[in-house]
C-alpha positions as CSV (number, residue, x, y, z in Angstrom):
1,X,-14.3,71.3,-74.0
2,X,-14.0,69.0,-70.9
3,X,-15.9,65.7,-72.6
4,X,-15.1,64.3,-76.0
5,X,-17.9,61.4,-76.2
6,X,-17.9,59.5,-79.3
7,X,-19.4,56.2,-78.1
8,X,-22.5,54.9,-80.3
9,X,-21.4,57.6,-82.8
10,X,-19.0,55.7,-86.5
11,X,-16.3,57.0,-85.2
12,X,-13.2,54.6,-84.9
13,X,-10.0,56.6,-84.9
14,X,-9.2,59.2,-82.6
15,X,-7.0,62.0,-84.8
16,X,-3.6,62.4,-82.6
17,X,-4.6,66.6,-82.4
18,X,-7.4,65.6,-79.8
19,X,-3.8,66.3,-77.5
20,X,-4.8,70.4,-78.7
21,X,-8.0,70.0,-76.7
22,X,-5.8,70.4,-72.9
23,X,-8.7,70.9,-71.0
24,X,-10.0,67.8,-72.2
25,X,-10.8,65.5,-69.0
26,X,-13.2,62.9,-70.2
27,X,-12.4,60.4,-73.7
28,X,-15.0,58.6,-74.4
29,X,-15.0,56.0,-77.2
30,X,-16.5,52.5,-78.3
31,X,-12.5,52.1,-78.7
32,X,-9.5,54.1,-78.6
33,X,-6.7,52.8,-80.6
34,X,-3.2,53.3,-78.6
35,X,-1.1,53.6,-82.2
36,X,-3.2,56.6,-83.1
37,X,-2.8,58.3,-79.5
38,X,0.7,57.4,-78.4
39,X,2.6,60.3,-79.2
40,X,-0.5,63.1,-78.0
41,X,-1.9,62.0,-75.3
42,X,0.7,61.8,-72.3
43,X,0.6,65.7,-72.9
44,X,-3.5,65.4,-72.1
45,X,-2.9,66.2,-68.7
46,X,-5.9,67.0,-67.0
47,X,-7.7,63.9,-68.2
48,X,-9.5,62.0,-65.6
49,X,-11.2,58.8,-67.6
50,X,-10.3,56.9,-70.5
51,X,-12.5,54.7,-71.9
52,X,-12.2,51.5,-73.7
53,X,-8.1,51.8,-74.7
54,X,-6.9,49.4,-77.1
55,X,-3.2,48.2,-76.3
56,X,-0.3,48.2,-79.0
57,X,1.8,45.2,-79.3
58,X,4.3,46.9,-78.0
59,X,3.2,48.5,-74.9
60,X,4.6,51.7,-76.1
61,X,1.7,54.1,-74.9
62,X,1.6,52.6,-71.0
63,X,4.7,54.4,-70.7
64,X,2.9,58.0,-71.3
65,X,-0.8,56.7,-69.4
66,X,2.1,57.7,-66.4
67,X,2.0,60.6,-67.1
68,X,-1.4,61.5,-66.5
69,X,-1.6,62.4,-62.9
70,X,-5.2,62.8,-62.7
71,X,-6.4,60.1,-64.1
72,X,-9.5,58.1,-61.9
73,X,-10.4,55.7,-64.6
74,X,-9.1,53.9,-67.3
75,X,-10.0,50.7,-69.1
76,X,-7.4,48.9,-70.8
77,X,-8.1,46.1,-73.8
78,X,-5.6,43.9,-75.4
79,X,-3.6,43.5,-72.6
80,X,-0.3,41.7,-72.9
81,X,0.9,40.3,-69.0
82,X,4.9,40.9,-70.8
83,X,3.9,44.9,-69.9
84,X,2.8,44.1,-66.5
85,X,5.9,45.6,-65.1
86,X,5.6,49.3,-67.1
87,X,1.8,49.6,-66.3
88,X,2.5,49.3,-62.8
89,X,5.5,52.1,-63.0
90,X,2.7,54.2,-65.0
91,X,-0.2,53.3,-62.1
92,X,2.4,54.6,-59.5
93,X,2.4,58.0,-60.9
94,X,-1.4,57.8,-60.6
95,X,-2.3,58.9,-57.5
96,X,-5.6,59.6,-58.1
97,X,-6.7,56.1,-60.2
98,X,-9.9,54.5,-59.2
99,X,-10.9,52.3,-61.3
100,X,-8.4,50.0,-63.7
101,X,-10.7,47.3,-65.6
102,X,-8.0,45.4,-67.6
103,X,-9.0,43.0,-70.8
104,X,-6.1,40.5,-71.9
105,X,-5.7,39.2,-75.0
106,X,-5.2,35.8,-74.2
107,X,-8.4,35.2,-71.6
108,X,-6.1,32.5,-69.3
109,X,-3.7,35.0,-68.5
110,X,-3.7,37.2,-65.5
111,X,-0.9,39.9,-63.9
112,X,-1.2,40.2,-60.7
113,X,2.0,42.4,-58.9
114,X,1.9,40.9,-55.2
115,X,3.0,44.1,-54.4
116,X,0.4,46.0,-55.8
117,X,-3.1,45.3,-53.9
């Protein structure tokens, strides 16, 4: 399987042994929670878009996005600017990354790296 689309379905958690599926290159979900896919899906290698991904308060799973080399898109919700410096480590091992829509939690605040354009 290459697509795992869940959107409009009543889905809400993603179980962590979607990592099994490694030809899996599209995840597609209303929203993805972070805590239920941090420890399976920096091993999902050949993904190439993430929808709707709902950060942790701790940031822990920005750490293993870096990990996926051929990832083109990803949206990120929840966002805290405090893991502005690991998300851009994990965006540098992206080469391929296209599209990055980021969400914060607090509306007002905004990351920008100056070095990062």
């Amino acid at each position: 399987m290459e697509t795992l689309d869940v959107r409009q379905t009543k889905v809400f958690q993603i179980p962590k042994e979607i990592s099994k599926l490694l030809k899996l290159r599209h995840l597609l979900a209303n929203e993805i929670s972070s805590i239920a896919v941090k420890d399976s899906i920096g091993g999902m290698t050949s993904l190439q878009k993430i929808s709707s991904l709902i950060m942790d308060d701790e940031g822990v799973v920005i750490r293993e996005l870096g990990k996926l080399k051929q990832l083109r898109s990803l949206s990120i919700t929840n966002f805290k600017g405090e893991h502005g410096n690991t998300l851009c480590s994990s965006i540098n091992e992206m080469q391929f990354l296209e599209k990055l829509p980021i969400d914060t939690i607090d509306n007002n605040e905004v990351y920008v790296d100056p070095g990062w354009t």
